[in-house]
C-alpha positions, 0 to 999 in steps of 0.5 A: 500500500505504501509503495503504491501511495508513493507511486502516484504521488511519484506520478502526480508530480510528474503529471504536474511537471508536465502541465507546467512546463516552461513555455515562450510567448514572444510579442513583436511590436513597433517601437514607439515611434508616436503617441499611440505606439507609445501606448502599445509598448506601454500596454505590453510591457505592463502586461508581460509582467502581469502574465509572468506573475500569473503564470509562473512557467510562462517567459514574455518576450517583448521585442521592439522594432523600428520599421518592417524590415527590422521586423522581419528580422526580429521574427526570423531571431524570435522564431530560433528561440522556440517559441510557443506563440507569437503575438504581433503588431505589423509595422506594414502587414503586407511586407511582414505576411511572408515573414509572419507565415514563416513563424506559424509554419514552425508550429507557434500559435500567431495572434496578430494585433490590430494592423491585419494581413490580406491572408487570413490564414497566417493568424490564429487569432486577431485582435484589433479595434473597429477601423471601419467603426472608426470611419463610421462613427467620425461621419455620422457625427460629422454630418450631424453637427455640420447640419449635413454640409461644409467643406472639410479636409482629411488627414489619413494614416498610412497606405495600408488596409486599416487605413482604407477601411476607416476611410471608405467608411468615412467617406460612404458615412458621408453620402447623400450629404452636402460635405465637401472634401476639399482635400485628402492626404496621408500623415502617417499616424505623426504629429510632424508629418500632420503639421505639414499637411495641415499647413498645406492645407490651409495655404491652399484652402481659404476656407475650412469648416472642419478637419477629420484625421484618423489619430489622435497623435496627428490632431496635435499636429494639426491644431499646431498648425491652425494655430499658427495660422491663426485661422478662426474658420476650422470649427470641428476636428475629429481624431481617434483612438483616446489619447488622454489629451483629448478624452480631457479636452472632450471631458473639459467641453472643447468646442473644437474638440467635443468627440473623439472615437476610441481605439485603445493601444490597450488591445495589444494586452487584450491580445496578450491575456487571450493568447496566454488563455490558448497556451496555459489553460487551453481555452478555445480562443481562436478566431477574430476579437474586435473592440468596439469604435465608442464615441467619446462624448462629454458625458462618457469621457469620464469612463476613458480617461487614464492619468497614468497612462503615456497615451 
């Protein structure tokens, strides 16, 4: 009878080495090349550190990249070091597929985060935020306190998939209405980059009733540069993704700045908890997980609004 208690206690803990063995989650992300990279470096960090403490056989490897290329290469290094799963945030999601398919054709469970490939079936997982709600929730809004006409110009992110969702939604939000869109150009999601444009704009555009830019992190950019300006006809500017910045402009009443639509870098931790679900308790979580496009309004900001948070 001894022998045999000892057998399976022998057993249990062999069962339970087993069931706690080491695994590797590797997170791939851009650098914090502006506010809402920032926020996603931010997020992930705070989160690999929270999933370590929570699971105590679980290494979160987060690796930073300044642009695609770079980013390629950290995937290739990543995927040396027998990776579990992999949770990555694209610089530029067409250049990064091949590179991306490369991973999971090693065997790693891939979560891809908010800037998501044409192929699908390079992903087990997407997280991401509601870019065509983003586009959507700026025009209904737009249409409705212009009174369903005025001249506008638009400031777009980068020349990639999320960005056109959020702009054709835009821009079918805006049909059938007597909004104009005096001019378009692309800021790169950089308060620099936004600056100049808005200076040409305005340069080229005697008259500008209102200005929708796909982030918040260009709307600074802009307002800089109506400011120099000292231009007085720009009445409403709509950004995205709920920089603290603007949730306290819409929670303090800004005329200028009365909405915003959330796009919270926070899903990269969101992604992160689902991923670690899959790995360590091997819950089903494949599939596509979207975070709604909310319109932040004086009488919600209050709800979104994070003082620690460097986004």
């Amino acid at each position: 009878m001894k022998r045999f208690l000892a057998s399976v206690a022998v057993l249990g803990l062999l069962t339970g080495a087993a069931y706690a063995q080491n695994k590797t989650m590797a997170v791939s992300i851009p650098a914090a090349d502006h506010g809402w990279t920032g926020g996603v470096v931010f997020h992930a960090t705070q989160e690999a550190a929270a999933l370590e403490k929570k699971y105590p056989g679980l290494k979160v490897i987060v690796k930073t990249s300044p642009d695609a290329a770079a980013q390629a290469n950290a995937l290739e290094d990543l995927t040396t070091q027998g990776i579990d799963a992999l949770v990555v945030l694209p610089h530029d999601p067409n250049v990064l597929t091949d590179p991306i398919r490369k991973v999971k054709e090693k065997g790693p469970f891939v979560t891809v985060v908010d800037r998501i490939a044409n192929d699908h079936s390079i992903y087990d997982l997407y997280v991401g935020g509601d870019n065509p709600g983003l586009g959507r929730a700026a025009a209904v809004y737009m249409k409705d306190k212009m009174g369903g006409k005025g001249d506008i110009v638009i400031i777009r992110g980068l020349p990639i998939p999320i960005d056109e969702a959020r702009y054709n939604a835009f821009m079918d939000g805006i049909k059938g209405s007597d909004i104009k869109v005096l001019d378009s150009q692309f800021g790169n999601w950089s308060r620099d980059d936004a600056f100049k444009v808005m200076q040409d704009f305005l340069v080229k555009h005697p008259k500008i009733d209102a200005v929708w830019a796909q982030d918040d992190d260009m709307v600074v950019g802009l307002l800089e540069a109506i400011k120099q300006a000292k231009r007085t006809d720009i009445k409403l500017v709509i950004g995205g993704a709920g920089m603290k910045e603007m949730i306290q402009r819409v929670m303090n009443g800004d005329p200028m700045i009365p909405v915003d639509v959330l796009y919270p870098p926070a899903m990269v931790a969101t992604a992160m908890d689902l991923t670690a679900l899959g790995l360590e308790e091997n819950m089903p979580v494949s599939g596509n997980y979207i975070l709604n496009a909310t319109l932040v309004t004086k009488d919600n900001a209050k709800n979104f609004y994070y003082k620690d948070s460097p986004f």
